[in-house]
Backbone as ProteinMPNN parsed JSONL, in Angstrom:
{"seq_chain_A": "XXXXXXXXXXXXXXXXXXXXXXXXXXXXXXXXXXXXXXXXXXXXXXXXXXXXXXXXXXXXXXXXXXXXXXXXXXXXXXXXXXXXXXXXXXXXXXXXXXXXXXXXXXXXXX", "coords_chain_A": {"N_chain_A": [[0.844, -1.177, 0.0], [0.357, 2.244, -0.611], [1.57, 5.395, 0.341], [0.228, 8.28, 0.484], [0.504, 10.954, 1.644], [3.729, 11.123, 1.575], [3.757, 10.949, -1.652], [3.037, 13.334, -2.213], [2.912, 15.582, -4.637], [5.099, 18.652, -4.244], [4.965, 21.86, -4.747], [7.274, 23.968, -6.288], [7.969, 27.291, -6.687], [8.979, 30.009, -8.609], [10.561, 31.666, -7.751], [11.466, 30.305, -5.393], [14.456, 29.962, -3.853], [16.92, 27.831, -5.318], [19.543, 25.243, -4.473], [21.502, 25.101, -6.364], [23.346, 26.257, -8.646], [22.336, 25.944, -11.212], [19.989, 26.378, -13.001], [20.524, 29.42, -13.219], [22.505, 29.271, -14.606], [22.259, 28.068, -17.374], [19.782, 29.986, -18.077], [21.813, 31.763, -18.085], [22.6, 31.427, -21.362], [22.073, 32.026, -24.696], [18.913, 31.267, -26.436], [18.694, 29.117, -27.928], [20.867, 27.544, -27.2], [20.978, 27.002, -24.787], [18.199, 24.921, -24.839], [19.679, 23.313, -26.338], [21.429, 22.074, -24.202], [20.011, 21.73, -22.406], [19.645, 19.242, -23.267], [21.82, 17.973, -23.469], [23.451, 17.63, -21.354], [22.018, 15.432, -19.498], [22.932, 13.347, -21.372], [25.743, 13.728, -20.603], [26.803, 13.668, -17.814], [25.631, 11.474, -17.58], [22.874, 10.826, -16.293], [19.353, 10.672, -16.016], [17.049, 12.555, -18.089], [14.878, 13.043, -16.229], [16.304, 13.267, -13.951], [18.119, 15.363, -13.838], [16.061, 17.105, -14.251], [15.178, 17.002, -11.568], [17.672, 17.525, -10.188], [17.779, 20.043, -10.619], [15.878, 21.47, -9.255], [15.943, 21.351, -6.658], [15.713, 22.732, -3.149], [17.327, 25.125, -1.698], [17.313, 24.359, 1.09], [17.358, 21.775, 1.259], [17.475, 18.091, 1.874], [18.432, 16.823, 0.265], [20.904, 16.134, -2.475], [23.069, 16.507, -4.811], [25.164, 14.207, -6.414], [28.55, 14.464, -5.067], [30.551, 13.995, -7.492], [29.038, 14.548, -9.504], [28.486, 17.085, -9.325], [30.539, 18.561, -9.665], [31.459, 17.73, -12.594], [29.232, 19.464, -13.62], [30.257, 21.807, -13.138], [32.238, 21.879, -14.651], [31.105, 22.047, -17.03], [29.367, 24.139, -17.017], [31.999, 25.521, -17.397], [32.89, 26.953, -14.862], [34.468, 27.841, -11.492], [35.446, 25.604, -9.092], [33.288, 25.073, -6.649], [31.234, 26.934, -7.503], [28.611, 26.142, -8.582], [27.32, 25.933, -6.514], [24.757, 27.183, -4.271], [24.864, 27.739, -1.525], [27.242, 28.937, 1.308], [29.366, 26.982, 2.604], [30.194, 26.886, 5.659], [33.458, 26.028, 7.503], [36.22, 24.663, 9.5], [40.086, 24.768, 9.349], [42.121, 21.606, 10.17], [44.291, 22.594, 11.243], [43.464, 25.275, 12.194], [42.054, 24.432, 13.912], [43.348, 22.322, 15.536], [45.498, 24.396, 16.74], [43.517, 26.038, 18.207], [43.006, 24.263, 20.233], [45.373, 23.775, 20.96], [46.161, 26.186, 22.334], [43.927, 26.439, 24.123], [44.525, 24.148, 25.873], [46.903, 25.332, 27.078], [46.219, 27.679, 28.225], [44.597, 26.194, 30.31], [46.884, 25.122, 31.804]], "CA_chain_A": [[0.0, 0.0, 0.0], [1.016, 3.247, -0.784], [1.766, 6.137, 1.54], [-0.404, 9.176, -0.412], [1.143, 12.057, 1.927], [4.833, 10.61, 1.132], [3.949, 10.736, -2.82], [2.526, 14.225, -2.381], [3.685, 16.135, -5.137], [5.473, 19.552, -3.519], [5.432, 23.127, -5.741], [8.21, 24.892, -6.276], [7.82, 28.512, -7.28], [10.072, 30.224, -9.7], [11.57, 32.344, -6.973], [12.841, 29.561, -4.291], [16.207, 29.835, -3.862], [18.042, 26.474, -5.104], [20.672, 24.397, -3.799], [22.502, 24.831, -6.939], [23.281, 27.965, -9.744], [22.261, 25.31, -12.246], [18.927, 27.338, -14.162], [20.982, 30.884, -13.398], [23.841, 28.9, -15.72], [20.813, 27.587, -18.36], [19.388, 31.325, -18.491], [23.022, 33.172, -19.359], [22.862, 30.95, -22.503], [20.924, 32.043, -25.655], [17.741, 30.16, -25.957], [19.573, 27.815, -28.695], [22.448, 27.172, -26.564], [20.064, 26.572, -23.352], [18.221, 24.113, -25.088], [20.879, 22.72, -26.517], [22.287, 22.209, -23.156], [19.654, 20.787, -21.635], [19.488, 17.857, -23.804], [23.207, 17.296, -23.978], [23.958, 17.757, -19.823], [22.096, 13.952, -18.82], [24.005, 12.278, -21.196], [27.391, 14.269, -20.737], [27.063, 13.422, -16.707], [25.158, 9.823, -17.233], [21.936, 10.698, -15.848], [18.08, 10.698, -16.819], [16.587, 14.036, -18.015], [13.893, 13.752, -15.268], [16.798, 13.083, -12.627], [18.537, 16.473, -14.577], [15.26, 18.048, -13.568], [15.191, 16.904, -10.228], [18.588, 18.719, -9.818], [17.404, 22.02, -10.823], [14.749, 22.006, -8.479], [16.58, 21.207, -5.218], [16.062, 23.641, -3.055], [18.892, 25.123, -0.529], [17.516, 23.5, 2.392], [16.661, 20.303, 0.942], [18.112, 17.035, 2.505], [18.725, 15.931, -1.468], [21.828, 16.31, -2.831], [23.634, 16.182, -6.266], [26.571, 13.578, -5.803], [29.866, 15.266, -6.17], [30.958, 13.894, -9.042], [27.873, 15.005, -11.102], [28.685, 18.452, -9.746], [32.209, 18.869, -10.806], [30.767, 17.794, -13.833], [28.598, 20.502, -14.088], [30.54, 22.823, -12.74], [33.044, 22.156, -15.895], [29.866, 21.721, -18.457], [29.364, 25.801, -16.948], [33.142, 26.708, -17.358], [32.534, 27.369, -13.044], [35.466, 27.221, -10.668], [34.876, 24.599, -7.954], [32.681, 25.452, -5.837], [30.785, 27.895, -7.651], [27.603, 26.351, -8.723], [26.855, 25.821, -4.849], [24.42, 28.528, -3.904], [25.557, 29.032, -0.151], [28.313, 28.802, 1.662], [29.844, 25.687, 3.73], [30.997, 27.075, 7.157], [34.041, 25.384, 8.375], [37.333, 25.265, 10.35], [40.813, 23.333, 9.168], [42.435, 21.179, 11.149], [45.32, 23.473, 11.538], [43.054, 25.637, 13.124], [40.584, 23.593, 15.234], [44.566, 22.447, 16.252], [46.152, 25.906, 17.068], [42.625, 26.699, 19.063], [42.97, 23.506, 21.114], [46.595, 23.944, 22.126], [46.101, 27.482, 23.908], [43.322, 26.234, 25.629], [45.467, 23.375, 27.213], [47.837, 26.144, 27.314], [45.392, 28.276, 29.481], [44.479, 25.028, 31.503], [48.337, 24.827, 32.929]], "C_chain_A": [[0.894, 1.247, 0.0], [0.991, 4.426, -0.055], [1.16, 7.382, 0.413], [0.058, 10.896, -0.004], [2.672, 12.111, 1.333], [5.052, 10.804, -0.314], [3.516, 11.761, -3.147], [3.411, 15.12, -3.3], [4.325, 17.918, -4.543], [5.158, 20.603, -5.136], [6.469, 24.035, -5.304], [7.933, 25.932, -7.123], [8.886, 29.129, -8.129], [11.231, 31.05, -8.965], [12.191, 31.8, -5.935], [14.03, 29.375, -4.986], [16.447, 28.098, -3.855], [19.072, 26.279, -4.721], [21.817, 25.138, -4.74], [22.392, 25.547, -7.726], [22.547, 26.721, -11.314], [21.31, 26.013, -13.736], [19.532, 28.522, -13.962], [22.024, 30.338, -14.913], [23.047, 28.938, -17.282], [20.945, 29.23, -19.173], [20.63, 32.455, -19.161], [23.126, 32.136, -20.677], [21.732, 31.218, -23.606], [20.08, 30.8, -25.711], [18.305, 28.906, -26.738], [20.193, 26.987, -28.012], [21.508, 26.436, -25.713], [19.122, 25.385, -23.883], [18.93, 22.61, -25.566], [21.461, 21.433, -25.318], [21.565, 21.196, -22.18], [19.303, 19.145, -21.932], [20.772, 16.902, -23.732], [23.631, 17.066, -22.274], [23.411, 16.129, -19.6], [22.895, 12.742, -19.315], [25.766, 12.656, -20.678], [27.379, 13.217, -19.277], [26.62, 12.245, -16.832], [24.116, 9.697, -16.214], [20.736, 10.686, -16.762], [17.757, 11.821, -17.392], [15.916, 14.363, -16.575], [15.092, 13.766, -13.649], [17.714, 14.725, -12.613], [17.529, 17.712, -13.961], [15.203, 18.321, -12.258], [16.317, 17.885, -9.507], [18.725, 20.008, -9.752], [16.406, 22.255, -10.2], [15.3, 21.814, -7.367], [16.71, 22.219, -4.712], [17.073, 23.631, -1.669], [18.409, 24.984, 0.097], [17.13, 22.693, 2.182], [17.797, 19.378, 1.708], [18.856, 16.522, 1.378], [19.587, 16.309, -1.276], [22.541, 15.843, -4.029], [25.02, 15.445, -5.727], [27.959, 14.217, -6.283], [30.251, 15.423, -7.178], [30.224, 14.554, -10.216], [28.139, 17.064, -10.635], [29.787, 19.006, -10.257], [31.917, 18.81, -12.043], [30.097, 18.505, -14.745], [29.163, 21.907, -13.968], [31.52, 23.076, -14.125], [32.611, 22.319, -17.095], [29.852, 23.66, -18.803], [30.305, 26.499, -17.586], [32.945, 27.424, -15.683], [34.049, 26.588, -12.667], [34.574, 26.593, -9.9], [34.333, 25.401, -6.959], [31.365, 26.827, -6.314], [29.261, 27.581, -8.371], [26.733, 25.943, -7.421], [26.185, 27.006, -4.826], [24.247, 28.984, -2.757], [26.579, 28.403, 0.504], [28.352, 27.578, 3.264], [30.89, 25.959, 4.907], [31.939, 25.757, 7.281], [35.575, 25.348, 8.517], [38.708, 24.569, 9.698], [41.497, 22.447, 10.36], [43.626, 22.076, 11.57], [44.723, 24.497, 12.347], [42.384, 25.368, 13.898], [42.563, 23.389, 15.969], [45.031, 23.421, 17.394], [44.953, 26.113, 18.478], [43.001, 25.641, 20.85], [44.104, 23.632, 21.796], [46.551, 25.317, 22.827], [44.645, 27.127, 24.869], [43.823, 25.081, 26.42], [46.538, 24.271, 27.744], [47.228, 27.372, 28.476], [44.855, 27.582, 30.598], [45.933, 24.882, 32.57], [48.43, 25.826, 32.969]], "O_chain_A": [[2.003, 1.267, 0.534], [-0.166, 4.471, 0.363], [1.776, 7.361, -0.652], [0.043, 11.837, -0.798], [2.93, 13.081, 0.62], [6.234, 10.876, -0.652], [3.342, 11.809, -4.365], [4.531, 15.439, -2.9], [3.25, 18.515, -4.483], [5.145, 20.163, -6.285], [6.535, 24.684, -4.26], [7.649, 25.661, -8.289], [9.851, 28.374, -8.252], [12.404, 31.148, -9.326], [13.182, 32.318, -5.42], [14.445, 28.921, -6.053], [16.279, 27.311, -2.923], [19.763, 27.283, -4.552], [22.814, 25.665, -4.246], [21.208, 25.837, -7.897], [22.447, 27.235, -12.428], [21.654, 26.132, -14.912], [19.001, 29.214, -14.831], [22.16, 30.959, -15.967], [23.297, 29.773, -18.151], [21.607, 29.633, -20.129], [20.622, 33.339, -20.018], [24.307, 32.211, -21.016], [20.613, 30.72, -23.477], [20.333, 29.686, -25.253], [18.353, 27.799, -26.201], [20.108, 25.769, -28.168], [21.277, 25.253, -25.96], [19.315, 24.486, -23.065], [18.775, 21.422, -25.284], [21.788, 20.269, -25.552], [22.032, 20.298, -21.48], [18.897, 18.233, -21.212], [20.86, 15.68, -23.853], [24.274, 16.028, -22.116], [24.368, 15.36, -19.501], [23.352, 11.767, -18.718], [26.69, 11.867, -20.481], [27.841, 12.084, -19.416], [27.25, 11.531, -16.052], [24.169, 8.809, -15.362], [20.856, 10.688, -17.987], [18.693, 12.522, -17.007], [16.124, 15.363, -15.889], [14.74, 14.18, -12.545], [17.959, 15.244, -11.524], [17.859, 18.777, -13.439], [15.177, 19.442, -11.751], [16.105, 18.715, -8.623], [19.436, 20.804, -9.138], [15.84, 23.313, -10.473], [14.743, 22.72, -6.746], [17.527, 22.997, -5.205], [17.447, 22.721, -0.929], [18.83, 25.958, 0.721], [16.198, 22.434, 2.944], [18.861, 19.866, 2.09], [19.856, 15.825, 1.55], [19.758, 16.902, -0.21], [22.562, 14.622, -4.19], [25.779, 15.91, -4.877], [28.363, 14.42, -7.428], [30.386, 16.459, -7.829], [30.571, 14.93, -11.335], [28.001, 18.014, -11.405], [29.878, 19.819, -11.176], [32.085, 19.827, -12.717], [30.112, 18.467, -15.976], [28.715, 22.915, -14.513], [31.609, 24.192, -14.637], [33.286, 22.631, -18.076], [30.079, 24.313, -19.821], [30.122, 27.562, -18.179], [32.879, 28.652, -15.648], [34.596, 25.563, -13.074], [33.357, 26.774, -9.861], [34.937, 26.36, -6.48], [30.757, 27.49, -5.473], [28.634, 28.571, -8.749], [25.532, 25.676, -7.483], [26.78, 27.983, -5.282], [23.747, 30.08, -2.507], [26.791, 27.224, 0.218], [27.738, 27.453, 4.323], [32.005, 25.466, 5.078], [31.459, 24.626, 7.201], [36.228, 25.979, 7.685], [38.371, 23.422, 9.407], [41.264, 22.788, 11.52], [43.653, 22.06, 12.801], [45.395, 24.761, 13.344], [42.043, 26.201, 14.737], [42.991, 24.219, 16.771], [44.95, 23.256, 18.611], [45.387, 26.31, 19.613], [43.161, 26.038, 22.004], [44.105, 23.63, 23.027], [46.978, 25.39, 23.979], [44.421, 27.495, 26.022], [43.549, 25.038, 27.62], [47.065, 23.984, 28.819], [47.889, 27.794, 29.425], [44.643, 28.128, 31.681], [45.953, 24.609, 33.77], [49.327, 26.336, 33.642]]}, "name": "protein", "num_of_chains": 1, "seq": "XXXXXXXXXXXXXXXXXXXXXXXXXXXXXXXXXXXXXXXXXXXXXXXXXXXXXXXXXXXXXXXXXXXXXXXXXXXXXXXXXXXXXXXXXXXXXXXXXXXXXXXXXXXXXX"}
């Protein structure tokens, strides 16, 4: 039996913010190109179209996620440095400094 809330289809509006620059990339391309583009992107990366779609609707607080590989992928399809069809930013520390922090506070402990 089938779960009917679970299979509820969601709407996304044209103005949620996505996960990923993917339709800003689309839109700087003449309409040629942008079609073009979207036919040629599932096989370039080795996905479906509708899984292609699925990616351009993800929005930035979704649980989903595009698997790395397919974004590097896209990110080089763009001409995008790494990291740049991400649309927010990934707080975090290196170990060199989580390090550094931890030795002055044993260093303020003695």
């Amino acid at each position: 039996m089938y779960n009917l809330k679970a299979m509820k289809k969601r709407t996304i509006n044209d103005g949620d913010l996505r996960k990923y620059k993917i339709n800003e990339c689309l839109l700087k391309l003449p309409i040629h190109e942008h079609r073009e583009a979207v036919r040629m992107i599932p096989k370039v990366i080795g996905i479906s179209l509708n899984t292609f779609h699925n990616y351009r609707n993800i929005l930035i607080n979704d649980k989903q996620d595009i698997p790395h590989e397919k974004v590097i992928m896209l990110e080089k399809f763009f001409d995008l440095r790494f990291g740049e069809l991400l649309n927010k930013r990934i707080k975090g520390i290196s170990f060199r400094e989580l390090a550094g922090r931890e030795q002055l506070l044993r260093q303020k402990e003695n």
